[in-house]
Steps between C-alpha positions, in 0.01 A plus 500: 500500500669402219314387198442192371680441157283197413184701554349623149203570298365117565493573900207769460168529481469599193183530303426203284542649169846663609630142529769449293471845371853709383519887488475698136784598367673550194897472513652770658877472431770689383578460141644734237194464312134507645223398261275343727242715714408708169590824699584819299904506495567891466503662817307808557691832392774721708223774525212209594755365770560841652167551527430169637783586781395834565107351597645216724703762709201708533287205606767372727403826745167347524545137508348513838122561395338295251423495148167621356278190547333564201818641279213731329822700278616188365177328374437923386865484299377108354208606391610854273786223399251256338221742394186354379334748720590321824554682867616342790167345590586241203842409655645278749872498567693226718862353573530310156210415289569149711294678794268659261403163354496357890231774557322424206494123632432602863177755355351232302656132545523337836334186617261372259625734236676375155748698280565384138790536299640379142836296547733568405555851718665680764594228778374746827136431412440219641715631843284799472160271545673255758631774742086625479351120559395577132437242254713469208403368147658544177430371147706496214575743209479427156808377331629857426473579872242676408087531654189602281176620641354125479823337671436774829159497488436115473762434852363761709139338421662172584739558756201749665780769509466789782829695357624431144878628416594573191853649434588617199828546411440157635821431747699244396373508149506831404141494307255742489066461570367775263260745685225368289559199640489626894173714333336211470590296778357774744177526261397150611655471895408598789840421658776737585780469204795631575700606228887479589666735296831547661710463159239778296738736485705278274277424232479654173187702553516575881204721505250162362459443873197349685485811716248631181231244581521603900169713482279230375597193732530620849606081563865602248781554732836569270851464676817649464818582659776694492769244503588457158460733211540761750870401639304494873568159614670584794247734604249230510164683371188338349170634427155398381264680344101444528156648588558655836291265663753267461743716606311512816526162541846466520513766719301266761771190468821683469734565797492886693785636316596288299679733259815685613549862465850398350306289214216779434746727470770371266246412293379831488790608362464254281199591357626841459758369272302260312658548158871496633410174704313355159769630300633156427165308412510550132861358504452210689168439352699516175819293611257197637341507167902441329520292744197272396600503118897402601409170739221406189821534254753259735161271459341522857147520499390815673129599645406873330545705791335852499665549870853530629608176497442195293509095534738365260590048481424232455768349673456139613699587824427894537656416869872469353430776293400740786829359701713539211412862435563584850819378452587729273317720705206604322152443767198426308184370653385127523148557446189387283391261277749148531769546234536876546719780638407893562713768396447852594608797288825698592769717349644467181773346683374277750274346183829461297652266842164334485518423158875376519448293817194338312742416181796400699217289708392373158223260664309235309101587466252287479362343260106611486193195341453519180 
């Protein structure tokens, strides 16, 4: 039978709300200069890589059986990594911290359940709820991308919120939610908030993480992954950590194995070198910051960023912009507020090529109301 090249998405059943509906996906391509998935640019060390080899091989001789279920050594390793007195009751791990907020969604969302965000944020959110017939709201931050305790607390009493998610470094804006702030959100809620935390590691006081308030709100679920700070992208590990009876709960909606041996053990070794793999935080923590302070001196208005990455316009066509960078190929991401482009940190170098692309590129910016 030979198939049908007319037939497509439109000729299936599809549910309603896929209608029209394209995959995620930032740009993939092949450039000299990659600034647009905020990933950590250094590669893992000779001795890290070696390692990493030397565990794959192993595992290959027992590819045929299956990983542990509940990959008990990992969430072990996670938990001495973080501290705060956790064990491995008080961690969930999963393929990306996409499935661990698709968990989350599947535990406590579903039909007749609502999950509130503050625009604007990380774009998979409102996937997340639609892929778990979940309800989606969000209301706006303040005008320095920013939410108080009054802004959180006043939408999840409208909006009647069953999840709240706060993420702080807020993705695309790079802004923080003090713990205070999360403090008092959970003092007056009986929702679950999750905390998505997956750019921590890059801010200037790591440690000042809502993992501390964890033993007085059993309802505070905090998120991470190992994707970016920790140069683990490709290894595709995200974690949450919470009271473990929410940790049960995700247990109940995930898939039997849903974890590879491969995954739990790379990361493993990892862990194990945690300060070679974070090795390069303070740098690029320190480079985005440059960064920052050079786009505000060629007169681009830039949002304080306290993350990897930063939004930097306002360009009246940030379209051409985009395009025109790629043409000298330097990928940065499309993303945000109208007006504005993301940049992720990177070496010295590939920041310098950003930087000359952008003056060569010399776009006109917009003109903001007086």
């Amino acid at each position: 039978m030979s198939p049908d090249s007319d037939f497509g998405l439109a000729a299936l059943p599809l549910r309603p709300e896929l209608v029209g509906e394209e995959p995620y996906g930032a740009p993939q391509l092949d450039v000299p200069v990659r600034l647009n998935v905020n990933e950590n640019p250094y590669p893992p060390s000779d001795d890290v890589v070696h390692e990493m080899g030397r565990v794959v091989q192993r595992l290959a001789r027992e590819v045929n059986r299956y990983p542990d279920r509940e990959a008990t050594e990992l969430r072990t390793a996670l938990a001495g990594y973080l501290g705060f007195g956790l064990t491995a009751a008080n961690i969930w791990v999963a393929n990306g911290s996409n499935e661990v907020m698709t968990h989350l969604m599947g535990a406590f969302g579903g039909p007749g359940r609502r999950v509130l965000s503050f625009s604007p944020t990380y774009s998979m959110y409102p996937e997340y709820a639609r892929n778990t017939h979940t309800d989606y709201v969000t209301r706006p931050r303040d005008a320095d991308f920013r939410v108080s305790t009054a802004l959180v607390l006043e939408a999840i009493a409208e909006t009647e919120a069953d999840v709240v998610v706060i993420t702080t470094p807020n993705n695309p804006t790079g802004t923080t939610t003090p713990v205070q702030v999360i403090d008092e959100i959970c003092a007056a809620t009986r929702a679950i908030v999750v905390v998505d935390e997956a750019y921590q590691e890059f801010t200037a006081v790591p440690e000042d993480s809502a993992i501390a308030l964890l033993p007085k709100y059993p309802r505070l679920v905090v998120t991470r992954t190992m994707s970016k700070a920790f140069a683990f992208a490709g290894g595709r590990l995200g974690y949450l950590v919470a009271n473990p009876a929410v940790v049960d709960a995700c247990r109940i909606v995930r898939l039997p194995y849903h974890l590879s041996a491969q995954s739990q053990a790379l990361a493993l070794v990892a862990l194990r070198h945690s300060t070679q793999m974070l090795a390069r935080v303070e740098s690029l923590r320190d480079g985005l910051q440059r960064l920052q302070h050079d786009l505000r001196r060629r007169g681009y208005e830039v949002v304080p960023s306290d993350a990897n990455f930063c939004l930097f316009g306002r360009f009246a066509d940030r379209h051409a912009v985009f395009s025109a960078l790629l043409d000298r190929g330097v990928l940065v991401r499309e993303t945000g507020p109208a007006g504005f482009l993301r940049v992720s940190a990177g070496t010295p170098d590939e920041l310098a090529a950003f930087l000359t692309a952008l003056d060569d590129v010399r776009p006109p910016i917009q003109e903001l109301p007086t």
